[in-house]
Backbone as CSV, one residue per row, in Angstrom:
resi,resn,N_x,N_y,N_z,CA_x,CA_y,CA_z,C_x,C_y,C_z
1,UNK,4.017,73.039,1.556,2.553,72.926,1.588,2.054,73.214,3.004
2,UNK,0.753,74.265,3.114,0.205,74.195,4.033,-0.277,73.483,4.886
3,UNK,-0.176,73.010,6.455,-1.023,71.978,6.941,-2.186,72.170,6.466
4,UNK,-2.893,73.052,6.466,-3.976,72.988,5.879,-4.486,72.386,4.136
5,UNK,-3.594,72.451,3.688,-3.781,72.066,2.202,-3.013,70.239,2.194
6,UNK,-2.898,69.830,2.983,-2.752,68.208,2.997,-3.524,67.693,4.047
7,UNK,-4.438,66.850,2.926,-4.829,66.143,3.127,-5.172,65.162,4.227
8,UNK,-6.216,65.381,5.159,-6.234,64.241,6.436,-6.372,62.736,6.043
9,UNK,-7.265,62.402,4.837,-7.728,61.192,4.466,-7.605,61.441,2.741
10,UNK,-6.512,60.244,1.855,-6.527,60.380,0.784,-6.043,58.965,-0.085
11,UNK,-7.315,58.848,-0.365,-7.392,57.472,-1.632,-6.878,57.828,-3.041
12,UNK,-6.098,56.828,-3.610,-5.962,56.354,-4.149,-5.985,55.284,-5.204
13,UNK,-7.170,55.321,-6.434,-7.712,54.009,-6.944,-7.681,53.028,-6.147
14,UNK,-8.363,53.095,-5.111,-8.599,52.125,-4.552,-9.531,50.773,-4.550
15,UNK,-9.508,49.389,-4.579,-10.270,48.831,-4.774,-10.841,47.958,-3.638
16,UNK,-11.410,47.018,-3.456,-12.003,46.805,-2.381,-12.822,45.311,-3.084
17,UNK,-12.548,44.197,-2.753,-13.352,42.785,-3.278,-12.814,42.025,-2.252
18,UNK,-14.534,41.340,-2.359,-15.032,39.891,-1.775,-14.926,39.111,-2.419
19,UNK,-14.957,38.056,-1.697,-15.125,36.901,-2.290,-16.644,35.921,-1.837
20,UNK,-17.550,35.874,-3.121,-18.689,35.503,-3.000,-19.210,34.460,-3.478
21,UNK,-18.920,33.379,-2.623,-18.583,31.611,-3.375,-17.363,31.584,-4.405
22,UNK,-17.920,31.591,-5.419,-16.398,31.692,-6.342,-15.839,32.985,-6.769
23,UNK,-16.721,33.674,-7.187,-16.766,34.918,-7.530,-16.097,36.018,-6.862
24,UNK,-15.502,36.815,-7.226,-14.856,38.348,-7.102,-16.041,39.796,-6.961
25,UNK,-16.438,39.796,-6.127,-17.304,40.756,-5.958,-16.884,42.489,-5.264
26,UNK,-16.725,43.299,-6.048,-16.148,44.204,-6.154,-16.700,45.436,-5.190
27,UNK,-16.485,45.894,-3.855,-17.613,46.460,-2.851,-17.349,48.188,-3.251
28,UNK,-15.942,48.557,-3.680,-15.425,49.436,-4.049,-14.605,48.976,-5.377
29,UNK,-14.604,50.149,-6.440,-13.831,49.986,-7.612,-13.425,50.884,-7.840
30,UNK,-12.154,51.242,-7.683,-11.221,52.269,-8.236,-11.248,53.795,-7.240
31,UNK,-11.672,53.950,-6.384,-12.150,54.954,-6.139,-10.638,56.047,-5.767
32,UNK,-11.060,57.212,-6.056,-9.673,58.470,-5.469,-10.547,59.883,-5.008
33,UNK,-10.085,60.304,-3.838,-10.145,60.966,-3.222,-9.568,61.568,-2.077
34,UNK,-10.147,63.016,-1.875,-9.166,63.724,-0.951,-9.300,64.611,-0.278
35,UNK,-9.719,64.336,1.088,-10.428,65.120,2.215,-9.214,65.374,3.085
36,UNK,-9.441,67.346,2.704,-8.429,68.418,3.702,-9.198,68.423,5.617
37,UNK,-8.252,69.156,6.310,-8.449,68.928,7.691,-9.471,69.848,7.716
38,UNK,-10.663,69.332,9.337,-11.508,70.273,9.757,-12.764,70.564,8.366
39,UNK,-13.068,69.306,8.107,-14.211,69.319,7.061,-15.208,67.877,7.899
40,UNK,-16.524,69.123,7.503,-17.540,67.850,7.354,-18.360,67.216,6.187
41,UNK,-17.633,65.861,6.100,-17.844,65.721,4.869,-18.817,64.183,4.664
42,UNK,-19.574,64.330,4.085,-20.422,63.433,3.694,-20.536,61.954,2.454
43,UNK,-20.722,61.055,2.639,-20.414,60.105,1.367,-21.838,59.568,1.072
44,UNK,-22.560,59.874,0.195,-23.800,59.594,0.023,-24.311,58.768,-1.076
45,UNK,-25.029,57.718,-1.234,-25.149,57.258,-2.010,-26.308,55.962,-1.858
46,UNK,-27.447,54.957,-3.088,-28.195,54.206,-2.273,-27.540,52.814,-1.105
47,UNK,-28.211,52.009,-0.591,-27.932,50.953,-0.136,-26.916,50.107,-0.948
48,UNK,-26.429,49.690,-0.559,-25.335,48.987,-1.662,-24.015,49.401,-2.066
49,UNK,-24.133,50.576,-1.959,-23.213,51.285,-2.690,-21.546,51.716,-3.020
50,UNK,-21.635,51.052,-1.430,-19.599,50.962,-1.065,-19.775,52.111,0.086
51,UNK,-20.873,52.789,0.392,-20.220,53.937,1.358,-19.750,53.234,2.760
52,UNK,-19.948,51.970,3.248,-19.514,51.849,4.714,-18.325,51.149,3.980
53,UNK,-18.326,49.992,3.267,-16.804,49.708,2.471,-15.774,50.880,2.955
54,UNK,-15.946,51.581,2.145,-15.700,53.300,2.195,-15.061,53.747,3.517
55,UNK,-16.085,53.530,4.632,-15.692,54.239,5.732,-14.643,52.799,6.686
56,UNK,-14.919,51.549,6.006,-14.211,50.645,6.794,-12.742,51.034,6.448
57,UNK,-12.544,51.447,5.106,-11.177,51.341,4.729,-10.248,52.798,5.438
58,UNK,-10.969,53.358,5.219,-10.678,55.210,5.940,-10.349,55.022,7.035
59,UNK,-11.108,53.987,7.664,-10.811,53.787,9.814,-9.953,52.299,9.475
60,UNK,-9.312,51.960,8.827,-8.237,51.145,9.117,-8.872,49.508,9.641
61,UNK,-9.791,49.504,9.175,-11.129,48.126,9.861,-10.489,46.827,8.569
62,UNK,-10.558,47.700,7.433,-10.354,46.733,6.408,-8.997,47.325,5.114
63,UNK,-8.532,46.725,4.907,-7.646,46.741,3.844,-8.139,46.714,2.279
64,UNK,-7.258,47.482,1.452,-7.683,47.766,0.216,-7.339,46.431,-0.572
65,UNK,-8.210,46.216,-1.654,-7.401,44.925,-2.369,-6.337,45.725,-3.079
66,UNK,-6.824,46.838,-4.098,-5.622,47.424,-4.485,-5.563,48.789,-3.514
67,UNK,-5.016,49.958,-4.720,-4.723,51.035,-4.350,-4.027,51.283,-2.994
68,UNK,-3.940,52.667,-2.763,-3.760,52.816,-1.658,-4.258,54.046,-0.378
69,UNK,-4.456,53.724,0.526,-4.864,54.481,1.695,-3.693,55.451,2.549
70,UNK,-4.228,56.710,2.738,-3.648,57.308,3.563,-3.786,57.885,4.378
71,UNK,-3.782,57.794,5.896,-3.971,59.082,6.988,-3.336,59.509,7.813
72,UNK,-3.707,61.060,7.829,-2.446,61.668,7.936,-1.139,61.606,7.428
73,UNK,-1.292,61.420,6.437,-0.292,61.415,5.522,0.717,60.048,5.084
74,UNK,0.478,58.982,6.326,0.372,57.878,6.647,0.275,56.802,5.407
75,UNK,0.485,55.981,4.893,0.151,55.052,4.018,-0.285,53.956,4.444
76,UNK,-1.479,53.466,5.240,-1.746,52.374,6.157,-1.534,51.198,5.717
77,UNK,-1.527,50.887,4.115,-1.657,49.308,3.841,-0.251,48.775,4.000
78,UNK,1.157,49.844,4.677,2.172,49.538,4.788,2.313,49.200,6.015
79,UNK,1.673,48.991,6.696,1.662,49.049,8.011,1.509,47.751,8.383
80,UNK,2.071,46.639,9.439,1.401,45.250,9.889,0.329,45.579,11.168
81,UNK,-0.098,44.416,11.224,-1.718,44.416,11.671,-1.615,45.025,13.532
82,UNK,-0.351,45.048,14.465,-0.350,45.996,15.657,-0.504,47.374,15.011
83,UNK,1.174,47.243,14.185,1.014,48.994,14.075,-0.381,49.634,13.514
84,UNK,-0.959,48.675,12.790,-1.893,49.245,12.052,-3.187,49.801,13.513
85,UNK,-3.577,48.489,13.905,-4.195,48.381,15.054,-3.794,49.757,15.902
86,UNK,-2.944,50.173,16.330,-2.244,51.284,17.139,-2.735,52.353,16.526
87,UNK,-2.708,52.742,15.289,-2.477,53.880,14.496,-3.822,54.162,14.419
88,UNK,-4.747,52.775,14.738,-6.322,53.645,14.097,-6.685,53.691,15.584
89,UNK,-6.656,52.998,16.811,-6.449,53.559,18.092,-6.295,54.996,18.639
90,UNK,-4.944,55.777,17.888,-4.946,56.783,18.361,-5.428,57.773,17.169
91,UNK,-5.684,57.526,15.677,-5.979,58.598,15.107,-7.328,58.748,14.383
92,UNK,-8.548,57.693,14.772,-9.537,57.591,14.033,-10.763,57.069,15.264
93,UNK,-11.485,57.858,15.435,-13.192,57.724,16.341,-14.249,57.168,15.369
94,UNK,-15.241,56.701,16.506,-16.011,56.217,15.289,-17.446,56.010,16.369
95,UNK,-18.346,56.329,15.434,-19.651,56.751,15.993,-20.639,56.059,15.276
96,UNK,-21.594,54.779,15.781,-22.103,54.079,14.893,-23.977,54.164,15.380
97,UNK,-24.671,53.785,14.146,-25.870,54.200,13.896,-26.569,53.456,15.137
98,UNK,-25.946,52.183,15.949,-26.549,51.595,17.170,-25.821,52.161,18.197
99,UNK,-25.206,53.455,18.212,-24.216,53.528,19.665,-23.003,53.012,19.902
100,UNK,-23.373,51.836,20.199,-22.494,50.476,20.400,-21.663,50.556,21.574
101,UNK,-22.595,51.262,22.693,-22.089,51.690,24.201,-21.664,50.236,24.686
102,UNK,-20.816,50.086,25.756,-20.354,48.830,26.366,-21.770,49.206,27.712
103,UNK,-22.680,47.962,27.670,-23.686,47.982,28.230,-23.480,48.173,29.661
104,UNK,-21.868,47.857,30.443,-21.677,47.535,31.781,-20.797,48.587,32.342
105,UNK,-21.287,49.184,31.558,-20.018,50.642,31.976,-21.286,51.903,32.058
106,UNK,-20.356,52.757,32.950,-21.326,53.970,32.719,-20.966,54.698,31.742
107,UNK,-21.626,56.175,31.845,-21.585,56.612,30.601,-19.956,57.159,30.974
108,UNK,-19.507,57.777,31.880,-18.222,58.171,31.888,-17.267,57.061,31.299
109,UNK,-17.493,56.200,32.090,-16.311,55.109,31.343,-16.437,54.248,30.373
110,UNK,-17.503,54.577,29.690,-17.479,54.207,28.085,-16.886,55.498,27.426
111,UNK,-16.850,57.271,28.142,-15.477,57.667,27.620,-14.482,57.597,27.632
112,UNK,-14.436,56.978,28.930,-12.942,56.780,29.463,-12.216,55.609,28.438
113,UNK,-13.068,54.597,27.935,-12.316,53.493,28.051,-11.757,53.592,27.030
114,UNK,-11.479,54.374,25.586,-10.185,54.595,24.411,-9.004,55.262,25.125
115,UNK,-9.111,55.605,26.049,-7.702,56.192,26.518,-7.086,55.106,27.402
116,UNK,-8.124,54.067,27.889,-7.388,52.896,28.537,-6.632,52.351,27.611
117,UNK,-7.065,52.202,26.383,-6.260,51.092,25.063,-5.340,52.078,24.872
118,UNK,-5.252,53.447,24.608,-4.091,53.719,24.559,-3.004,54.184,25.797
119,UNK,-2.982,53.962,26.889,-2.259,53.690,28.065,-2.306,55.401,28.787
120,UNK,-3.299,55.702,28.362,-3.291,56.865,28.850,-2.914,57.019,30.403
121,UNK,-2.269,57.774,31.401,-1.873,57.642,33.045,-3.775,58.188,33.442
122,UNK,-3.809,57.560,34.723,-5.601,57.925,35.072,-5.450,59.122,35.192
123,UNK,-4.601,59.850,35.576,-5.490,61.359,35.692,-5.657,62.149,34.862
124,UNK,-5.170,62.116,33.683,-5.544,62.766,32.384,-6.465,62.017,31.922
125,UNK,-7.056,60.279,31.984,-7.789,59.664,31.419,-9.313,60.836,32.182
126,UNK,-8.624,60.285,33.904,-10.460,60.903,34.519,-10.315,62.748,33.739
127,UNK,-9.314,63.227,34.009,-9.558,65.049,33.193,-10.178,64.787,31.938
128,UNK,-9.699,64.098,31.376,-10.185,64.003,29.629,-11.790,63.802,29.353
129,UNK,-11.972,62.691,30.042,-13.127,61.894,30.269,-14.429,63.235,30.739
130,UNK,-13.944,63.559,32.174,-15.144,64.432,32.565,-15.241,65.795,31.807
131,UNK,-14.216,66.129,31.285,-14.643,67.307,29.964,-15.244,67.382,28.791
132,UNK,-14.746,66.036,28.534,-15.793,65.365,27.569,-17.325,65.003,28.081
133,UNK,-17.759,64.614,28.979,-18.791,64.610,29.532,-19.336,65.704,29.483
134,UNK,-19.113,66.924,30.266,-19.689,68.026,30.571,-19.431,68.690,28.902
135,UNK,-18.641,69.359,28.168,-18.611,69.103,26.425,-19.911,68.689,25.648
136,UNK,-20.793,67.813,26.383,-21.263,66.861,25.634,-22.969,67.378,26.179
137,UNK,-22.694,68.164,27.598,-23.799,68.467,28.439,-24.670,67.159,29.210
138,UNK,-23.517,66.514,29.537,-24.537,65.265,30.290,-23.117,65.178,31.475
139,UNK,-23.022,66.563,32.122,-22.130,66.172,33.439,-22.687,65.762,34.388
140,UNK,-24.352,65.663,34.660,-24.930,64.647,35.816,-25.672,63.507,35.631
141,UNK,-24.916,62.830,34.181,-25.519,61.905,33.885,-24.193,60.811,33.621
142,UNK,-23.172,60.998,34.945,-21.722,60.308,34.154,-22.253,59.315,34.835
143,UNK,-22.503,58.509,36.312,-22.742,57.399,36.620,-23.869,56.299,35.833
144,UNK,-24.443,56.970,35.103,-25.986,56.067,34.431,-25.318,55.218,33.378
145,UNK,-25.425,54.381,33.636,-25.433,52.836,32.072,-26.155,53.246,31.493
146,UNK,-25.955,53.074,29.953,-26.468,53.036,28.815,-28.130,53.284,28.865
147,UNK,-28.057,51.585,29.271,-29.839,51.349,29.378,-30.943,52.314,30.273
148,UNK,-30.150,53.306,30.950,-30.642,54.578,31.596,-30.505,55.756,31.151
149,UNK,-30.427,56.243,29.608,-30.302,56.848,28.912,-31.427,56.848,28.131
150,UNK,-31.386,57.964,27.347,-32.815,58.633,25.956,-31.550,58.151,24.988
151,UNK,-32.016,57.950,23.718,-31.364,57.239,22.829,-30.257,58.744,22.194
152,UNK,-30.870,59.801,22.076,-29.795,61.083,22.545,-28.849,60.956,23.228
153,UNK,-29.374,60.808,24.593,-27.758,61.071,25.018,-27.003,59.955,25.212
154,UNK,-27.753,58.893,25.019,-26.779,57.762,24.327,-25.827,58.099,23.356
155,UNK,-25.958,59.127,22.060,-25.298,59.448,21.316,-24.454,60.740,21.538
156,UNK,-24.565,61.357,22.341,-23.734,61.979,22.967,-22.779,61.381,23.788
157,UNK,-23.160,60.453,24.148,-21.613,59.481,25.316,-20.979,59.354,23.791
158,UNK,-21.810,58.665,22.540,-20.916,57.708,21.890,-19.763,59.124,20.879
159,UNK,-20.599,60.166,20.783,-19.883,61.299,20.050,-18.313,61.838,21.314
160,UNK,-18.930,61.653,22.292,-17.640,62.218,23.261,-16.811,60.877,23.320
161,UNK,-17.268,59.943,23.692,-16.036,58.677,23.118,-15.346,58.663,22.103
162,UNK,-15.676,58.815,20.934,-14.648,58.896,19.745,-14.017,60.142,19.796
163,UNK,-14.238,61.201,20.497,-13.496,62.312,20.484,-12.528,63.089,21.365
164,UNK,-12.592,61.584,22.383,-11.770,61.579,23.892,-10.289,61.888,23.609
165,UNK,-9.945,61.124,22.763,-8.639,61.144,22.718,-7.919,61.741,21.208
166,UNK,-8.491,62.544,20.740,-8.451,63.901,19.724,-7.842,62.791,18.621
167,UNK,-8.770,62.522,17.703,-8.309,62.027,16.660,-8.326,62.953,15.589
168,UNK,-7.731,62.155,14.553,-7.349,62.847,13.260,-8.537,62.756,12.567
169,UNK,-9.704,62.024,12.470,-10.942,61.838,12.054,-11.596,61.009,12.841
170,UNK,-12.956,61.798,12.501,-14.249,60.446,13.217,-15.029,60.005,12.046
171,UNK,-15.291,58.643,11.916,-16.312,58.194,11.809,-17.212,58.202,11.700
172,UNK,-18.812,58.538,11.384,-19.985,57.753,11.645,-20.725,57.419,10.271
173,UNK,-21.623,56.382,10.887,-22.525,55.645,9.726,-23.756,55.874,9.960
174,UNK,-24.404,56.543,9.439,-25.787,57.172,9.798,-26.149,57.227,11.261
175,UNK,-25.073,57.850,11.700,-25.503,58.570,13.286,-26.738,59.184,13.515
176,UNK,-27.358,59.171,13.045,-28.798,59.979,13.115,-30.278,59.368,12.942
177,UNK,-29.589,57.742,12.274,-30.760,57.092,11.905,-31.844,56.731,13.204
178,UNK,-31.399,56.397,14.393,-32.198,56.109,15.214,-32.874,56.902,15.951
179,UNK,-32.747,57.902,15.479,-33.426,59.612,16.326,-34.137,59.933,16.032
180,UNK,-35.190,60.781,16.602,-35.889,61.737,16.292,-35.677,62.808,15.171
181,UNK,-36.516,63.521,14.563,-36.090,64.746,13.827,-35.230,65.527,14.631
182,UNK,-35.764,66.137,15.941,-35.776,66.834,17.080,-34.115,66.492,17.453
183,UNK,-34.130,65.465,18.128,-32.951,64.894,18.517,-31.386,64.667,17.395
184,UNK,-31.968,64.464,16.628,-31.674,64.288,15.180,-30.371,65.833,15.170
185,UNK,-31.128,66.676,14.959,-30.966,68.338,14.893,-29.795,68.449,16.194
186,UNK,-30.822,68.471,17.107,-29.254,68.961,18.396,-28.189,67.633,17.938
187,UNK,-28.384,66.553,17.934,-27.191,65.667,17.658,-26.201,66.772,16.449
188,UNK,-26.979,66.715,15.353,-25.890,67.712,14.271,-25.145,68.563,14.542
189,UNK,-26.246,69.566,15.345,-25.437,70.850,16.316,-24.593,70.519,17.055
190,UNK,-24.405,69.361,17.845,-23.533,69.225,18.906,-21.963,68.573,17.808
191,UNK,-22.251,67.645,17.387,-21.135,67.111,16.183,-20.377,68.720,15.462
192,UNK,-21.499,69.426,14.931,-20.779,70.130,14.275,-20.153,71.508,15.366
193,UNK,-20.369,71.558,16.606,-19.526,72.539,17.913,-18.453,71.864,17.978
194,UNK,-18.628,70.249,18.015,-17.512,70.046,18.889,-16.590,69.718,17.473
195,UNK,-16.458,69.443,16.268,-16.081,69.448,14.901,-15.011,70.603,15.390
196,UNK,-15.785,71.753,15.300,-15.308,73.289,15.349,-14.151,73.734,16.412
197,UNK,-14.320,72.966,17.273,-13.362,73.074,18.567,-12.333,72.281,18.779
198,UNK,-12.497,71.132,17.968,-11.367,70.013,18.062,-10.925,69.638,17.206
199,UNK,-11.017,70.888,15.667,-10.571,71.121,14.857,-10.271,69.385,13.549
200,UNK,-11.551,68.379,14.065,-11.254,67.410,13.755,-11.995,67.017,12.688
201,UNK,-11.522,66.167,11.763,-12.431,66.058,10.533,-13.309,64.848,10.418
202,UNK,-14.715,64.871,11.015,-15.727,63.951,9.938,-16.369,63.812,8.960
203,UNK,-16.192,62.440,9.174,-16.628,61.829,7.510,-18.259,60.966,7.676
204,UNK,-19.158,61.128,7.265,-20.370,60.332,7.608,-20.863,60.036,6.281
205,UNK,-21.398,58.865,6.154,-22.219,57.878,5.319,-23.160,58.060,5.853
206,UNK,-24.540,58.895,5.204,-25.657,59.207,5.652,-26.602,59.257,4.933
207,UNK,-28.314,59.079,4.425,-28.940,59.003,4.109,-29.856,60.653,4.210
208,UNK,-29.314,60.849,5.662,-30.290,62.135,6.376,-30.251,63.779,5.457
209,UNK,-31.260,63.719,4.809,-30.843,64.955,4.205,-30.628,66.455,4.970
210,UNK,-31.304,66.438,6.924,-30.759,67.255,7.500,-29.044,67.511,7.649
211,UNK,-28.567,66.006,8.016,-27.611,65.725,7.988,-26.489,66.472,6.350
212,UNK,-26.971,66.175,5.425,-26.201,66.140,4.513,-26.449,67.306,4.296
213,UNK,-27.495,68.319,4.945,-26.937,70.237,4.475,-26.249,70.733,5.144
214,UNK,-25.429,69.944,5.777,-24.419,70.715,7.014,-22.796,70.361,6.715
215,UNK,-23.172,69.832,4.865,-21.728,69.134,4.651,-20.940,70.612,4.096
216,UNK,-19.886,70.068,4.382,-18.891,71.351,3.400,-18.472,70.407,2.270
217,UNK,-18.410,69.057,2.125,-18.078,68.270,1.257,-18.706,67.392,1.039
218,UNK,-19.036,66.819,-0.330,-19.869,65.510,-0.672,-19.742,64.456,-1.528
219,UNK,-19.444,63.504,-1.374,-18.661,62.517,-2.401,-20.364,61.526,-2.615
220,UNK,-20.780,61.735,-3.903,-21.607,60.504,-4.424,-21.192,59.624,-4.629
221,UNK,-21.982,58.256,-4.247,-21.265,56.627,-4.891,-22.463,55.902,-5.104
222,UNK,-22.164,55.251,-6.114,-22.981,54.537,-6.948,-21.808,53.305,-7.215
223,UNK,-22.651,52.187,-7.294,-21.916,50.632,-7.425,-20.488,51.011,-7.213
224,UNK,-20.013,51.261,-5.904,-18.492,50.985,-6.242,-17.514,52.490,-6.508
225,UNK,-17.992,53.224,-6.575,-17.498,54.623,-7.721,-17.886,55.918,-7.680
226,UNK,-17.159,56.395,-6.944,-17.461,58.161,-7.334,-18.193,58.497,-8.254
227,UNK,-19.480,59.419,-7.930,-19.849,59.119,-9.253,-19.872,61.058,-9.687
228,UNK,-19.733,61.882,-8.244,-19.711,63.282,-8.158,-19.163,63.858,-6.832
229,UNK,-19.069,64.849,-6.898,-17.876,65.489,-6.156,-18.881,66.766,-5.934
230,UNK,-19.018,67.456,-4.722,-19.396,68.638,-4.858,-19.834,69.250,-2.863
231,UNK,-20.204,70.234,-2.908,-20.660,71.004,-1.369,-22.115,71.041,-1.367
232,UNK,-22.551,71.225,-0.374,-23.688,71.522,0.299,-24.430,72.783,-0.387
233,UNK,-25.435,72.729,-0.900,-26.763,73.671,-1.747,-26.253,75.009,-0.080
């Protein structure tokens, strides 16, 4: 089999329950699926629906009740809670709808700092870091904290952070919600350059219908469940 024809991220009836006072509350039910490398792919569906469930289980955050998970070919629910911890460290970014910049850092070393957890030596951390910066088009904006940022290029630190240390997938959960139309747009453009160059596959839970015409893939969910499969109009 081609690298290309296996699979970066692939479920397995997977299930997914809470526990809600007494009750078994089901966040995902059964779900299977199977996203090839270097796709942008979308999980869409209303409020409620299992899509961040969805993306918790994909980034290794949460465990399946049943089924099973795989990345990179990987079977994670076999994994104990370092290795597991390790594995989504080095093979999964993640880009969230608040940023979620470390407020006391600048913007460089809120890229820098995933290559600290994985023991990266500093001078490939600082090489990595300032290419990613300049990558990102904010190379004279590496000393500024967060709170000295446009809520843009806030999301540009947080897109070059998850992509510092070349994962096997990124993450995000309506990356776009706090933007502008305007901003909104170059954010997409910039996700989908640097997608293209680092040959890496995201997955986003999104509402944004700009967002969702730029998918090559689209998984509907409704309560729990695939409910359609299909590409971008």
């Amino acid at each position: 089999m081609s690298e290309e024809a296996i699979p970066v991220v692939r479920l397995h009836q997977v299930v997914k329950s809470y526990k809600l006072g007494k009750e078994d509350v089901r966040a995902v039910a059964g779900v299977s699926l199977s996203v090839p490398p270097r796709r942008f792919t979308m999980l869409v569906g209303p409020s409620g629906s299992g899509k961040t469930t969805l993306l918790n289980l994909i980034g290794c955050i949460d465990r399946p009740s049943l089924g099973e998970v795989e990345i990179s070919g990987e079977n994670v629910g076999k994994l104990g809670d370092n290795a597991l911890s390790d594995f989504r460290a080095e093979k999964v970014g993640f880009i969230f709808q608040s940023f979620s910049l470390i407020p006391v850092l600048s913007a460089y070393e809120n890229i820098e700092y995933p290559l600290l957890l994985t023991g990266e030596p500093k001078t490939k951390r600082r090489e990595a870091a300032q290419a990613m910066l300049e990558a990102v088009g904010l190379k004279d904006q590496g000393r500024q904290r967060p709170n000295e940022l446009s809520g843009g290029q806030r999301q540009r630190v947080a897109i070059a952070r998850a992509l510092v240390k070349r994962p096997a997938i990124v993450l995000a959960d309506e990356p776009t919600a706090n933007l502008d139309s305007t901003t909104g747009a170059s954010i997409i453009e910039l996700m989908r350059r640097m997608q293209s160059e680092s040959h890496t596959t995201f997955i986003f839970a999104s509402h944004d219908a700009q967002l969702i015409s730029h998918a090559d893939q689209i998984f509907a969910i409704r309560d729990g469940r695939i409910t359609s499969e299909g590409v971008s109009p």
